[in-house]
LOVEXMI-64149 format. One record per residue (C-alpha): residue in one letter; y, z, x. Coordinates in steps of 0.001 Angstrom, whole numbers, plus 524288, in hexadecimal, padded with zeros to 5 digits. Last residue first. Example, Ala and Ser with C-alpha at 12.3 -4.5 7.8 and 13.67 -1.06 7.14 Angstrom:
2
S7FBDC81BE483566A7EE6C81E788300C
END
This chain:
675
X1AD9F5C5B761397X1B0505BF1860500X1BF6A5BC39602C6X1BD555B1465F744X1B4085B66C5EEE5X1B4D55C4265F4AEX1C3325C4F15EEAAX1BB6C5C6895E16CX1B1425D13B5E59BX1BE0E5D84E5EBF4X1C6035D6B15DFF1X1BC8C5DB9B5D75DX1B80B5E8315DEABX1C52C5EBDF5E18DX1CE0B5EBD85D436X1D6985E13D5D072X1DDB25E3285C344X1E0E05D6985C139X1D8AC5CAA35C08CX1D4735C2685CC71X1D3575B6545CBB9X1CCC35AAD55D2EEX1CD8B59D8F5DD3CX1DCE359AFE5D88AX1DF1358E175D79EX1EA7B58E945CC01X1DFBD588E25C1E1X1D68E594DE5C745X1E23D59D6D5C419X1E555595ED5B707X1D7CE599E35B30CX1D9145A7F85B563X1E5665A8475ADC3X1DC8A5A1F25A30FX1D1A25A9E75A43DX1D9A85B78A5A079X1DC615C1F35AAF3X1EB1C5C0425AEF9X1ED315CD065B805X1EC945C3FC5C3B2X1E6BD5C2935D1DCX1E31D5B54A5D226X1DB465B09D5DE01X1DEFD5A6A65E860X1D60D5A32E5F32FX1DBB359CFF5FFD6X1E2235931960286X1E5C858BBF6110CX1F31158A3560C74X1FBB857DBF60F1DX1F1665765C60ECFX1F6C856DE260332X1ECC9572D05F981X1EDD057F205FE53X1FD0457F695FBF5X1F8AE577AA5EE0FX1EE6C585715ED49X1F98D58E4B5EF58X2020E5878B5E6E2X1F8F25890E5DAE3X1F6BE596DD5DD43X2049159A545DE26X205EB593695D0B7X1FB4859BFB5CC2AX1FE905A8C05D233X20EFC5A7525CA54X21A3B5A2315D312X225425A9DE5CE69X221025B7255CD05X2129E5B8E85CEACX2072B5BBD05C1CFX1FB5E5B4F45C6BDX1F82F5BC515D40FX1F2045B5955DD60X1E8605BD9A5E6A3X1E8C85B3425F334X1DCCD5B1D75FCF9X1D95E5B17F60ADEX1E8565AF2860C59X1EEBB5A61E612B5X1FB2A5AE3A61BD3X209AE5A50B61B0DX2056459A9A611A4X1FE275A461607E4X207715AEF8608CFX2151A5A470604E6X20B6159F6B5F9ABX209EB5AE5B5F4F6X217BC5AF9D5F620X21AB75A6B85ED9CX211B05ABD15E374X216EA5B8385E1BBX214335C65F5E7CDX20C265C2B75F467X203105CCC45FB48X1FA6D5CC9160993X1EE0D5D30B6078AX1E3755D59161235X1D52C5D71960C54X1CE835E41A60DFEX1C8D65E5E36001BX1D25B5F2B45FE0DX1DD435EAC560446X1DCED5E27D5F95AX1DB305EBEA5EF18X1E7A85F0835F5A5X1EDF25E3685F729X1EBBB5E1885E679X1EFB75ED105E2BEX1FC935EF905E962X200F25E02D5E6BBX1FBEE5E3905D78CX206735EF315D8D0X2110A5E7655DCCCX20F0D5DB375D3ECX212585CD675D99EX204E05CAB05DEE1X1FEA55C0415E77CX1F4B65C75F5F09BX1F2655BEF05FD4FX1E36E5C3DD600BAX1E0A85C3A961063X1D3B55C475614FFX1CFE65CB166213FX1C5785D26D61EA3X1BF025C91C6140AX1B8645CF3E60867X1AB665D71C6080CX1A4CA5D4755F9C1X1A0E85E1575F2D9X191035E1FA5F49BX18E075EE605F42DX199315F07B5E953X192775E6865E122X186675ED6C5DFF6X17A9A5E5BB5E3DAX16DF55E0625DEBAX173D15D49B5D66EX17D405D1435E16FX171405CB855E785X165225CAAB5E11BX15F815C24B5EBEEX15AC05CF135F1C1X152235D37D5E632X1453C5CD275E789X13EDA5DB5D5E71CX136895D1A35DCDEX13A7C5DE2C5D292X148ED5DEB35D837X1493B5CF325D5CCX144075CF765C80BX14EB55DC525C520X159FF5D5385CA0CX157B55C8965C29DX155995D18F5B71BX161E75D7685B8CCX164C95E62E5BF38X16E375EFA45B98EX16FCF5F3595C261X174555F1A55D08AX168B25F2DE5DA08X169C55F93B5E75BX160465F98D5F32BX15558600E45F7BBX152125FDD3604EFX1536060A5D60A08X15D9C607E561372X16412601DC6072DX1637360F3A5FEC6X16900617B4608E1X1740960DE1608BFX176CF60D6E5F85BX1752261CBD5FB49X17FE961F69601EAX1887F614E85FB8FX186AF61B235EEADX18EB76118B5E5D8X18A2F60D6F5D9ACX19310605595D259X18A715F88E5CF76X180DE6032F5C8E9X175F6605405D0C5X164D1601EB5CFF2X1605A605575E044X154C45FCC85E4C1X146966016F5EADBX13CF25F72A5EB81X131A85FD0C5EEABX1292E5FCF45FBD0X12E2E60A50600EDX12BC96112A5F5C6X12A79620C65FA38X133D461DD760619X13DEC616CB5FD2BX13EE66217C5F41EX13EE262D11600C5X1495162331604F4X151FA624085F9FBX15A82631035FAD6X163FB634BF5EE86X16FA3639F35F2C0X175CC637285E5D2X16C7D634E35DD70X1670A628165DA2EX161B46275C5CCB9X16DAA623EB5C646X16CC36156D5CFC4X16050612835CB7FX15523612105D56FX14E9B606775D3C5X13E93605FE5D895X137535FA495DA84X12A945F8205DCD1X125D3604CD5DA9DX119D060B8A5E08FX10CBE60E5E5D575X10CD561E975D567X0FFF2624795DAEDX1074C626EE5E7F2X10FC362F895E1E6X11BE6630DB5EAFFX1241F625DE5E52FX1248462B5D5D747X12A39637BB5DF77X133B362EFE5E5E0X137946296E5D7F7X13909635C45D126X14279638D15DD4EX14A9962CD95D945X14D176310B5CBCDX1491962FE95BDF3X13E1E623475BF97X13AC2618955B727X12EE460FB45B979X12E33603935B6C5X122745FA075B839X126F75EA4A5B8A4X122AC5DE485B0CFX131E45D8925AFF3X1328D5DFE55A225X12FE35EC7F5A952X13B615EBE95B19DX145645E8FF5A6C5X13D865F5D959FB5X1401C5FDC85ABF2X14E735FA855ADE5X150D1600FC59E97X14651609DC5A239X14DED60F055AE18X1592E6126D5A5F0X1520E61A7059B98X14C29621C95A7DEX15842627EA5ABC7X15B6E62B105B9A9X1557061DD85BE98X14B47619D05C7F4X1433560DE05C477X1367D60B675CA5AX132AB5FE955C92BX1244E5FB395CA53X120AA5EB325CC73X11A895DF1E5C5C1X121235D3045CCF6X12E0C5CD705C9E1X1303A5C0405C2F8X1357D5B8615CC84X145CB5B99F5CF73X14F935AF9F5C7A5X156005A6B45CFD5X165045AA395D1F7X16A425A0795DAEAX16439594765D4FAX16C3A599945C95AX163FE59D3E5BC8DX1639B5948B5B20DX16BBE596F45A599X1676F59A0F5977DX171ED5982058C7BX176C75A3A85846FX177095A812577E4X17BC75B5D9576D1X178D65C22557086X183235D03257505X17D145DC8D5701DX184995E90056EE9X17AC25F55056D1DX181AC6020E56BEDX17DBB60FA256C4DX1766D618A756262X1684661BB555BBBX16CCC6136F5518AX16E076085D55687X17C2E6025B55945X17B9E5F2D555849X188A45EA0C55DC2X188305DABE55F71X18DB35CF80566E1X18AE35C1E85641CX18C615B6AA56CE7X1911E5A99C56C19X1976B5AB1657AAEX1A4E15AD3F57424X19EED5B5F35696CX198F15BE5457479X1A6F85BCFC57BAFX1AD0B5C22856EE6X1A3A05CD1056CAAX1A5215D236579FAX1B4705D17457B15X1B36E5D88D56CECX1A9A15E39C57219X1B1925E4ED57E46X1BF995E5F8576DAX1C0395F69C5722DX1CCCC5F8A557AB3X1C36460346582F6X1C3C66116D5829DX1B9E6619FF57D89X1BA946282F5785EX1BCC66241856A77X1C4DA62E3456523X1D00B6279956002X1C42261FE655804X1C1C96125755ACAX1B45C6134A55DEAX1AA0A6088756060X1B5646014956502X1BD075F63E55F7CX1C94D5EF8D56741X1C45D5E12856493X1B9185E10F55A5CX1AA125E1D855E4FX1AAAD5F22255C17X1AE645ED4E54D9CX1A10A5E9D95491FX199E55F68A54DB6X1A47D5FF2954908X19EDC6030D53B8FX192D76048154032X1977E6100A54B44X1955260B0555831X18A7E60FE056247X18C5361EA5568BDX1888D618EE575A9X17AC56154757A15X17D12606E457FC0X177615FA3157C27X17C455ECF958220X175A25E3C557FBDX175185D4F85833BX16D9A5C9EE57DB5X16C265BD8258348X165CD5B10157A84X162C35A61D58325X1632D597D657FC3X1570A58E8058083X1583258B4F570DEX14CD25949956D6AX1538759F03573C3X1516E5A69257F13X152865B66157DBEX15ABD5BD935891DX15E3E5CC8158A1BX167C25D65158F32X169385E4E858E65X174275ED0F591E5X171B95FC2F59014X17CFC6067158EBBX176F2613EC5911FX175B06235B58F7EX184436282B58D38X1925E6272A58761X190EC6188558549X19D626121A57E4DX1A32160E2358C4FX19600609F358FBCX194326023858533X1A0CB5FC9958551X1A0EF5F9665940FX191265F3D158FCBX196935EA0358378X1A3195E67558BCEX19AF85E35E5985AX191605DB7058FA2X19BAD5D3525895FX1A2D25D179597AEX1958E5CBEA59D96X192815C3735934DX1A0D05BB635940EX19E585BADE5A38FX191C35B6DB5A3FDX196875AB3A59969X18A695A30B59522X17E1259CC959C81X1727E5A4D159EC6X16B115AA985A88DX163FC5B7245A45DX157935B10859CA2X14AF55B95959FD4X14EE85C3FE59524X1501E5D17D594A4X15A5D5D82559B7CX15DBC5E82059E30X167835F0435A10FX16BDA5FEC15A190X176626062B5A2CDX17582614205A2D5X183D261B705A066X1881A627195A7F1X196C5623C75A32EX19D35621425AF8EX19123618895B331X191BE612025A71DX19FA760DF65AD6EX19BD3609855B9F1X18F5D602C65B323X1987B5F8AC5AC3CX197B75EEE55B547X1898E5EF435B820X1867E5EA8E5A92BX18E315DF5A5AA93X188AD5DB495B875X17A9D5DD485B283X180375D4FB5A44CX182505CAC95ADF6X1780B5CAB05B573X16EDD5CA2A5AAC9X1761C5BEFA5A597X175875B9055B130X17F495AC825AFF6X17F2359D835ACD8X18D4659A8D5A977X1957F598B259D76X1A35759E6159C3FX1A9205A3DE590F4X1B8BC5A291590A7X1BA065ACEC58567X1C6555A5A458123X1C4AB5A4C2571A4X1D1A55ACE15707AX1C91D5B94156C11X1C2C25B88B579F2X1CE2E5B7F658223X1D5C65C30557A40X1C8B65CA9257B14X1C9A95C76C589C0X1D6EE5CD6E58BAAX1D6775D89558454X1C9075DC7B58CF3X1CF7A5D91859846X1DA165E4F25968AX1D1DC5EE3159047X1CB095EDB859E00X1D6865ED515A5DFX1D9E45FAA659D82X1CCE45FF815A0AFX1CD705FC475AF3AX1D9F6602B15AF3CX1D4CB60F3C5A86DX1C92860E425B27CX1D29860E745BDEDX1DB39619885BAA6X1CD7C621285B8F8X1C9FA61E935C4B6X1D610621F95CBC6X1D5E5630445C4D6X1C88D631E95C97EX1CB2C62CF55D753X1D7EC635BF5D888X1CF03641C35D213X1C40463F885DDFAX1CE1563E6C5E913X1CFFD6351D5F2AEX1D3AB629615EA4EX1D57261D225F3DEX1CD26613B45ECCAX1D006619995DFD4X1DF46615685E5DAX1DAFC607B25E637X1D4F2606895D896X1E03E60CDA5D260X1E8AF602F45DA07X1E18E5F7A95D53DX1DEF45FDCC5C748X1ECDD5FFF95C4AAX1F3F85F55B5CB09X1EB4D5EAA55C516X1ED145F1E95B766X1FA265EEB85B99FX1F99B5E0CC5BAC2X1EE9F5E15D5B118X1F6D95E65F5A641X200885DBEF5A7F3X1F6335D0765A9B1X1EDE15D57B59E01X1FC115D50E595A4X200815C8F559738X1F0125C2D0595B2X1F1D25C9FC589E5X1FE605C74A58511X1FC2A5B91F58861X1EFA15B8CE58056X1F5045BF6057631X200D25B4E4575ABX1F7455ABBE5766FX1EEA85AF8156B21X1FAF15B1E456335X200C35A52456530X1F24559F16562F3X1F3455A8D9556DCX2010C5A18A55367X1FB33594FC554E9X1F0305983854C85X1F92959D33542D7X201B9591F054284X1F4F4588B8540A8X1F06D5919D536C3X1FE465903552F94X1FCD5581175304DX1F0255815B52D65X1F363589B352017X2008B5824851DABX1F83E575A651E95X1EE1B57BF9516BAX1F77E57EE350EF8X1FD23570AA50C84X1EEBD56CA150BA1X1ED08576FC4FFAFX1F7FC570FA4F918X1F5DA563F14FBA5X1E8F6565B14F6E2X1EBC056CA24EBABX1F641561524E8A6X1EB71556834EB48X1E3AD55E684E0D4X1EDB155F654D85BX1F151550F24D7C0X1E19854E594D852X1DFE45575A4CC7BX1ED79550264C3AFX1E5F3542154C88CX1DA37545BF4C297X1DF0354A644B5CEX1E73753D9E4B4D8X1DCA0536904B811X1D3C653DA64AE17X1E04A53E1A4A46AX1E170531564A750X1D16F52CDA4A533X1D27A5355149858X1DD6952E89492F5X1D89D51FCC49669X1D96851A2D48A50X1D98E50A3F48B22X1E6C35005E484CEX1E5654F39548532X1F00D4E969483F1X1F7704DFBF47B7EX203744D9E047FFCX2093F4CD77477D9X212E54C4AD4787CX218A44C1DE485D2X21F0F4B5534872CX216A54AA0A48E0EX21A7549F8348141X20C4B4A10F47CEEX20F464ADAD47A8DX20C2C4B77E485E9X203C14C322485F6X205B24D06F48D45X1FAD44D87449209X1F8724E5D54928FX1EF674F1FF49823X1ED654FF2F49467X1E9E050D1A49986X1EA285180F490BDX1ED00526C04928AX1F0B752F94484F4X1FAD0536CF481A7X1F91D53DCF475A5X201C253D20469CBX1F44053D0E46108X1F80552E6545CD4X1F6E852B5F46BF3X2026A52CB647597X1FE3552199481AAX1FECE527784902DX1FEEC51A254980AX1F64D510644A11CX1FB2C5041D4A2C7X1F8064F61F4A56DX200C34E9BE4A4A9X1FD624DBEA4A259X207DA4D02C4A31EX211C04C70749A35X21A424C99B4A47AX224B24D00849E09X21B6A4D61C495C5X213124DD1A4A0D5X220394E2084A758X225824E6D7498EEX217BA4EF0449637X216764F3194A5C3X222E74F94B4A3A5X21F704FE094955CX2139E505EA49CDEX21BE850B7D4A768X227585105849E17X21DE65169E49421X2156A51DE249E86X21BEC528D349F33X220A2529D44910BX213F8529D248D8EX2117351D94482A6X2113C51FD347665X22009519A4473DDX21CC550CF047AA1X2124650BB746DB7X21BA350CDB4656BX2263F5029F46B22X2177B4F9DB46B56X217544FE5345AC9X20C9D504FA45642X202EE4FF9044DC4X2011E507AF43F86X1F43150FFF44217X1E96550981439CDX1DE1350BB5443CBX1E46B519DF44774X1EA7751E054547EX1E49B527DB45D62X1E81E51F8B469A3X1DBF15180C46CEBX1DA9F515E445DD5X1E78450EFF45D79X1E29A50573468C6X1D49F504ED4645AX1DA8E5005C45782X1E17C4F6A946020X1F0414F59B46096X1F8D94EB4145AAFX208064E9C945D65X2118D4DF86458F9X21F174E00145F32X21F9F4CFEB45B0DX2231D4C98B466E1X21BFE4D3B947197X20EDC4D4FB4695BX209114E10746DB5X1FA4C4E4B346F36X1F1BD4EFE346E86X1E4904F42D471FFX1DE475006C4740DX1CF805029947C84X1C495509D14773CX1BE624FC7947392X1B6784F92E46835X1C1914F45345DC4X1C9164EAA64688CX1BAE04E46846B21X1B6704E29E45DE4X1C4384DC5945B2CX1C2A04D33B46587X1B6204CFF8460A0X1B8F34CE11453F4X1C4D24C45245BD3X1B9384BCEE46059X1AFB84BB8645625X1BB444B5ED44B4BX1BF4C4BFAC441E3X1BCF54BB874336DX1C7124B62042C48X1CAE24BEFD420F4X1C5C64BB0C41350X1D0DC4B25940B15
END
């Protein structure tokens, strides 16, 4: 009998089961009967012929870890003649686990009791080990990055400690400081007023020298003593810039004048000049003047002789803004390579060697530097060869109009200057700013050189002639000067500390009168129009003018310390102004109801009631007419802004800063007890 033929559709089938990559098996529940695909035995390493295992068999390849949850689903799917899927680790005939995922179905008889299950089976080792692969990274990667995140917590966390620790630090400096300037200045109040006072009275030559010097070793130690304090106000990001239209010319003039006193101890030349037509501009006066006065006090501290020049200039840029450069060049000894960086560093000198012969803490060049970096500045240090220093301060600035008040003079006409000086290296330095306003110089040794130039008929006549201050000899007789050139301008060049009464008054009956250098460009335009009498303070020495304070004025002085009491009623005696004295605050309010004052000194630091909250109350009583008021100034050792700013917040009209010495407090009581 030949074999039947297979009908189309199960050779299909069998086409089917042969082609795929995918096993098949199938289990008859009544009879125990098992069949599995060839693709089945060959998805496993199993031969064609291999005898069938049994389903118990089959359980028994399975991974123990996924044996319970696969014959769970098995039971479950039986039970209810359902489908379950799985996905297992499968030991193939090379005893090597291997990943499939499978699905099954269980068939009923025709009664509805389960009979068969037959299912697929589909390798998916690779994919696992992928996923698993995958799965093993991200597990270590999200334990990296818990790792790393739990430092950086601990790293934040120990930053943030820090910071609050250097903000701990920072204050606690800052309170030390401000601790420390107010009990140092308390003294230092005492020294320098009563030094002051007795130099006053000295009668002999030795007292006065040994007085003098007393004083200049407390000025240096007040010195050192705001010099801590700003750096500590500058390195805390508080440099407290302030922008206003100012001079700048002006304001490196006043600079420059302050330190002549002390070139003048040294026989120094100082010199100026300016190029440039912009000179008002908009930035911190203040901030510029204190780098400049570091950079020349230096230089002139570091200078044994010839000269310590300060130079200025001003280049527009493309963007409207002006560039100003300052210079300050002197012809010291320079500083060694090696140094040149460090100098810029807080308690640096040039020299640090135990036998430097200069004193100083070593702070202006870092003060400087800082405020430069503050304004966006740069601050910089060359030594030629040939010697000296040049420090260079660049910064960006924005151009300001000129006040109504302060019009800029006409360009002057062409004119001859003769300038008189004892050296004719500092005439050419005035000469050269003369010549680039379309002036002749000439530069003459002496005064007498000058009468004889006078004499020759043949010579052109002067314009202008300026008789530097060296160049006047004491004794020295004008009028044969004057009579020779009696249509010039004839004007005196000093230092803001020249004093020769004598001949200051000789000198006005002849119509010549003073100049103090150096002189600004404004200055120089309305000298060269002989425009000069708007110039104002400009043109005159301070001491000329020292403000004249009321007669009968009566100053209530609030302090609690002895010796400041002494001080203070002496100094002002010494400006003729009647003093009546209070040690504490309530007895300042008791001397204000019983005698107003023309003004109250208020000290800070009072036991009990401290100068602000005495303050306070004194304005409610003026508030409530109780007191007709009167000006109230602080009179405290407490020197940084914010001490000052609780004094204006108290009501108080200004401050004055211990140690008081003459000058200042009688040009600051003129503000409010002017004649």
């Amino acid at each position: 009998m030949t074999a039947e033929a297979p009908t189309p559709s199960l050779l299909r089938c069998q086409r089917a089961l042969a082609s795929s990559r995918d096993g098949y098996w199938e289990h008859h529940l009544h009879t125990g009967g098992v069949w599995y695909s060839t693709s089945f035995l060959r998805l496993f390493g199993f031969a064609p012929d291999a005898p069938m295992p049994s389903m118990a068999q089959a359980h028994q390849r399975l991974h123990p870890d996924d044996c319970s949850r696969i014959l769970d689903a098995y039971r479950s799917a039986v039970a209810s003649c359902g489908d379950f899927d799985y996905e297992v680790r499968y030991l193939d005939a090379h005893n090597l686990w291997r990943w499939v995922r499978g699905r099954g179905q269980v068939w009923p008889d025709a009664d509805g009791r389960p009979e068969v299950i037959s299912g697929a089976v589909t390798d998916v080792h690779q994919e696992k080990l992928a996923q698993l692969s995958l799965a093993a990274q991200q597990q270590a990667l999200e334990a990296l990055v818990h790792e790393r995140t739990a430092r950086l917590e601990a790293a934040l966390a120990l930053a943030e400690e820090r910071r609050q620790e250097a903000e701990r630090a920072a204050a606690a400096k800052s309170r030390f400081l401000a601790h420390m300037s107010h009990e140092i200045r308390t003294p230092l109040n005492g020294v320098l007023g009563l030094t002051e006072l007795a130099l006053r009275s000295a009668d002999t030559p030795e007292l006065q020298r040994f007085l003098s010097a007393a004083h200049q070793s407390g000025q240096a130690l007040l010195q050192t003593i705001s010099d801590v304090l700003d750096l500590s106000r500058i390195e805390s990001g508080h440099a407290g810039l302030r922008r206003k239209p100012f001079d700048a010319t002006q304001a490196l003039a006043d600079t420059l004048r302050a330190v002549m006193p002390l070139a003048r101890q040294r026989d120094l030349m100082l010199l100026f000049d300016w190029v440039g037509d912009s000179h008002w501009l908009q930035g911190d006066p203040g901030s510029l003047r204190q780098i400049v006065t570091n950079l020349l006090g230096n230089a002139v501290k570091f200078t044994p002789q010839g000269s310590v020049s300060l130079r200025g200039e001003t280049r527009r840029g493309a963007d409207g803004r002006v560039a100003l450069e300052v210079q300050v060049i002197d012809t010291g000894p320079g500083i060694a390579p090696e140094r040149r960086a460090q100098v810029f560093e807080p308690f640096v000198q040039g020299d640090d060697s135990l036998s430097r012969g200069h004193g100083g803490a070593g702070l202006g060049l870092a003060i400087a530097t800082l405020l430069a970096e503050a304004m966006e500045g740069q601050l910089t240090l060359d030594c030629p060869d040939g010697g000296g220093s040049v420090f260079t301060l660049r910064l960006l600035l924005d151009e300001a109009e000129a006040p109504a008040q302060a019009p800029e003079p006409p360009a002057p006409p062409p004119g001859l200057a003769w300038l008189v000086y004892h050296r004719e290296d500092a005439g050419q330095w005035l000469a050269q700013r003369l010549q680039r306003l379309g002036w002749q110089t000439r530069v003459l040794d002496s005064v007498a050189e000058a009468s004889r130039l006078a004499q020759q008929a043949e010579a052109p006549g002067p314009d202008l002639v300026l008789l530097a201050e060296p160049a006047l000899q004491p004794g020295i007789d004008l009028r044969v000067l004057r009579e020779l050139l009696p249509q010039a301008q004839l004007r005196l060049l000093v230092r803001p500390d020249w004093r020769d009464t004598a001949l200051e008054s000789a000198a006005s009956a002849l119509q010549i009168r003073p100049l103090v250098a150096p002189l600004t460009p404004r200055q120089l335009r309305h000298i060269l129009t002989n425009a000069d009498d708007g110039l104002g303070g400009d043109t005159t020495d301070a001491h000329h003018a020292a403000p004249a304070l009321q007669a009968d004025a009566t100053v209530l002085l609030v302090e609690d310390n002895e010796v400041n009491q002494l001080v203070g009623q002496e100094l002002l005696h010494a400006l003729g102004l009647h003093t009546t004295l209070a040690g504490n605050g309530a007895s300042a309010l008791t001397a204000c109801l019983e005698r107003p004052p023309s003004l109250v000194l208020m000290d800070l630091q009072l036991p009990g009631m401290d100068g602000l909250e005495t303050t306070r109350r004194l304005r409610a009583m003026q508030r409530d007419r109780r007191w007709p008021g009167a000006p109230i100034v602080a009179l405290t050792a407490h020197a940084s802004p914010e001490d000052h700013a609780a004094c204006r917040a108290a009501g108080m009209d200004g401050v004055l800063t211990k140690p008081l010495q003459l000058d200042t407090l009688r040009r600051r009581l003129a503000r409010w007890l002017a004649a």
